[in-house]
C-alpha positions in Angstrom: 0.0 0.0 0.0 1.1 3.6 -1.2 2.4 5.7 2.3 1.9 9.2 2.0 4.6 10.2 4.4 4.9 13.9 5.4 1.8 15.6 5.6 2.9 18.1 3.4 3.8 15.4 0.7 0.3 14.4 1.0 -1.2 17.9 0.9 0.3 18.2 -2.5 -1.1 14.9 -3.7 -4.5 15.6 -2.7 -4.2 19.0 -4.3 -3.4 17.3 -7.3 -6.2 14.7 -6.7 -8.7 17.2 -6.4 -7.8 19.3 -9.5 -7.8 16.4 -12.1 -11.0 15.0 -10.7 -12.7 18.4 -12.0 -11.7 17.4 -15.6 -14.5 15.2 -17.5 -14.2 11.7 -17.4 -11.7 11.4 -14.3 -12.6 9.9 -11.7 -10.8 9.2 -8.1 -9.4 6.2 -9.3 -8.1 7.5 -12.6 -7.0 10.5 -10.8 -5.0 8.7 -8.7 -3.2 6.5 -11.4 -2.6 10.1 -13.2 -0.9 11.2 -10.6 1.2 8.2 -9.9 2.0 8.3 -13.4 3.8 12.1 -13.1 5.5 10.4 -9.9 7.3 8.3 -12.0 7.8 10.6 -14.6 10.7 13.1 -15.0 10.7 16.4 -13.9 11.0 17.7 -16.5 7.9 16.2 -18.3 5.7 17.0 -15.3 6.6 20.8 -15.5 6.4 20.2 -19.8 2.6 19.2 -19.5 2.1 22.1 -16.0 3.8 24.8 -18.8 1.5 23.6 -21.8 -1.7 24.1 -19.9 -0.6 27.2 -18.3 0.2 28.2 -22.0 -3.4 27.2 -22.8 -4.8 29.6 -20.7 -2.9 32.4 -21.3 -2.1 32.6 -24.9 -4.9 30.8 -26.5 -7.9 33.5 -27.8 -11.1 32.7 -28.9 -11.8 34.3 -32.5 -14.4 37.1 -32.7 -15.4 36.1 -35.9 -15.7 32.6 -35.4 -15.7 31.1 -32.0 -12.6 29.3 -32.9 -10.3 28.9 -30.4 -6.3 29.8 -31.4 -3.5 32.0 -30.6 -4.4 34.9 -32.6 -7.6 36.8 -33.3 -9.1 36.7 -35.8 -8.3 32.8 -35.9 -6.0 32.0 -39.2 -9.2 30.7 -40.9 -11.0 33.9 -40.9 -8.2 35.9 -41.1 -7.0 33.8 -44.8 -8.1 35.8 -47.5 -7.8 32.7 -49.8 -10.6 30.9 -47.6 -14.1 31.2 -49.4 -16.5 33.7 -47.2 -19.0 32.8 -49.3 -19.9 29.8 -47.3 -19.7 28.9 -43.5 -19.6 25.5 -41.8 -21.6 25.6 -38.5 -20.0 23.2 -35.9 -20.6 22.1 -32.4 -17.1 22.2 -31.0 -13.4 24.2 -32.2 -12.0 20.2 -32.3 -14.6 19.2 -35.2 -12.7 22.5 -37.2 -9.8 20.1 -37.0 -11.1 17.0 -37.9 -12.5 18.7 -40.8 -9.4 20.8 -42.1 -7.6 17.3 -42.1 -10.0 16.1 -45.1 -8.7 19.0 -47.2 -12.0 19.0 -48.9 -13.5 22.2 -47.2 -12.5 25.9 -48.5 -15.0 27.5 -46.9 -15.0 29.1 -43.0 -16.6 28.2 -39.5 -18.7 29.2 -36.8 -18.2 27.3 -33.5 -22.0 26.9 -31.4 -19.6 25.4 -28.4 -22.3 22.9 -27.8 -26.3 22.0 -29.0 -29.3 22.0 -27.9 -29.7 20.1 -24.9 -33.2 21.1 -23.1 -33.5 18.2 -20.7 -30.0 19.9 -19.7 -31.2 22.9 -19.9 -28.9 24.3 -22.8 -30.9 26.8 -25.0 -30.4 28.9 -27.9 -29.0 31.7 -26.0 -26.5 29.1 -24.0 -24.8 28.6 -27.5 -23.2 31.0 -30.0 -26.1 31.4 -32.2 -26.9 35.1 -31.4 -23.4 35.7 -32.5 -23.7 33.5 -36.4 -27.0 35.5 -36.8 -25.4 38.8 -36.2 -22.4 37.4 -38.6 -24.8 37.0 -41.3 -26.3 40.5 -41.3 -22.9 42.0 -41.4 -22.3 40.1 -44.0 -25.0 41.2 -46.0 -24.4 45.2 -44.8 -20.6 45.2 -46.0 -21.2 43.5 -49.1 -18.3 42.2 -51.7 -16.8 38.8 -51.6 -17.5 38.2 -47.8 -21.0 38.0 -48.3 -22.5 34.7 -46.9 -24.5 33.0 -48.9 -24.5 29.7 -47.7 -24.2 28.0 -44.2 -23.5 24.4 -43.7 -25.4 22.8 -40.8 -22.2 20.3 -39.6 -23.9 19.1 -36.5 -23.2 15.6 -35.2 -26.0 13.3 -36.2 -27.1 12.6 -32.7 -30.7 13.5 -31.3 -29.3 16.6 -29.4 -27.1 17.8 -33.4 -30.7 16.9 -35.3 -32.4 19.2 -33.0 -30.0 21.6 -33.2 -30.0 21.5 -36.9 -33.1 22.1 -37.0 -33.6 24.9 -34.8 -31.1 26.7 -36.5 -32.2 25.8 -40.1 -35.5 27.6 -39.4 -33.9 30.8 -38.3 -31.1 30.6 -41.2 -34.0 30.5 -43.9 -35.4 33.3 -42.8 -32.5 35.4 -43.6 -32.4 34.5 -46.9 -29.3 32.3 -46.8 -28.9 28.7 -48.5 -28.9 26.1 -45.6 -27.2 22.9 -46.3 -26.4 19.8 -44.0 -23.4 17.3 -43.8 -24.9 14.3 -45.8 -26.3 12.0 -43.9 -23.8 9.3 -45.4 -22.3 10.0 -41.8 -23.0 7.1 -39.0 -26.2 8.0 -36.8 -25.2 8.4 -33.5 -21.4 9.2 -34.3 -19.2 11.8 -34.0 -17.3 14.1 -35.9 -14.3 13.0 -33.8 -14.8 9.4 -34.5 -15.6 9.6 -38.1 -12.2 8.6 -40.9 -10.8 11.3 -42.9 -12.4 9.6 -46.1 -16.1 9.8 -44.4 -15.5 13.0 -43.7 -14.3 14.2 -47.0 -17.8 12.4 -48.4 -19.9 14.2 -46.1 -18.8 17.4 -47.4 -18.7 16.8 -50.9 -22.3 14.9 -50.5 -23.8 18.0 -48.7 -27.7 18.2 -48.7 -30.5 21.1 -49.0 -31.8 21.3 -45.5 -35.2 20.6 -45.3 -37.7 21.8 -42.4 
């Protein structure tokens, strides 16, 4: 059995306890073999992982544009010229942005909701950045030129919380007299953007579909 020795030894290892049981996922017991892990480690590579997240916090942005999360604002997306602003790619989370740039098949830009619909968990429209895509579009349409937006891609995940959300969202994008497409529905129901090959993904934007209410 593991003998926590001086108490302030042990203060330190229930500090650390405490902290990585806040992340998603971790339990006590995971915590604990996390933390015997880094024990073991050197360190060097314990303060390598404590510098990258403080890095995280402190020089990552979130885009203004896009929701995006990066190290500069605008994110490099929005900010490259070459990108088509014709056409935006509505996604739940800033990882599905990367999944999708690794296809290669997308030239378009994003907008990051950072979440769905969720009313049993009592996430709502104004709980996500939809306010924000609405407010894109009009500005959009006001400035005029080649960053007009004249289509939006709905690129939830094809679960009953991203159908909902698709949904929602369709009906307010129609009324602003933008094209609304979805991701075809080639893509697994239930999966996730995350779990989805690079091949998949590359179909389901090349497959896209009308959106239908």
């Amino acid at each position: 059995m593991w003998c926590m020795g001086k108490s302030d030894y042990k203060s330190a290892f229930e500090r650390l306890i405490g902290q990585l049981t806040k992340l998603p996922g971790i339990g006590n017991r995971s915590a604990e073999r996390i933390a015997f892990y880094l024990l073991r480690e050197p360190v060097e590579e314990a303060f390598e992982l404590a510098d990258a997240i403080r890095a995280f916090k402190t020089d990552l942005k979130v885009c203004s544009e896009c929701g995006n999360v990066s190290e500069v604002d605008p994110c490099p997306i929005c900010g490259d010229e070459a990108r088509d602003g014709h056409v935006v790619l509505v996604v739940e989370q800033p990882s599905d942005i990367a999944m999708l740039e690794h296809t290669g098949s997308f030239e378009g830009k994003y907008h990051v909701l950072m979440g769905r619909l969720a009313p049993l968990d009592g996430i709502g429209p104004g709980d996500l950045n939809v306010q924000p895509l609405v407010d894109r579009i009009k500005r959009s349409h006001k400035t005029g030129g080649d960053g007009v937006i004249k289509e939006v891609i709905l690129g939830m995940n094809p679960t009953l919380e991203g159908d909902g959300t698709a949904l929602y969202l369709g009906e307010v994008l129609e009324q602003m007299g933008v094209k609304v497409t979805r991701l075809a529905r080639g893509m697994p129901a239930g999966s996730t953007l995350a779990g989805l090959s690079k091949t998949v993904l590359s179909d389901a934007i090349q497959a896209r579909q009308d959106f239908e209410s």
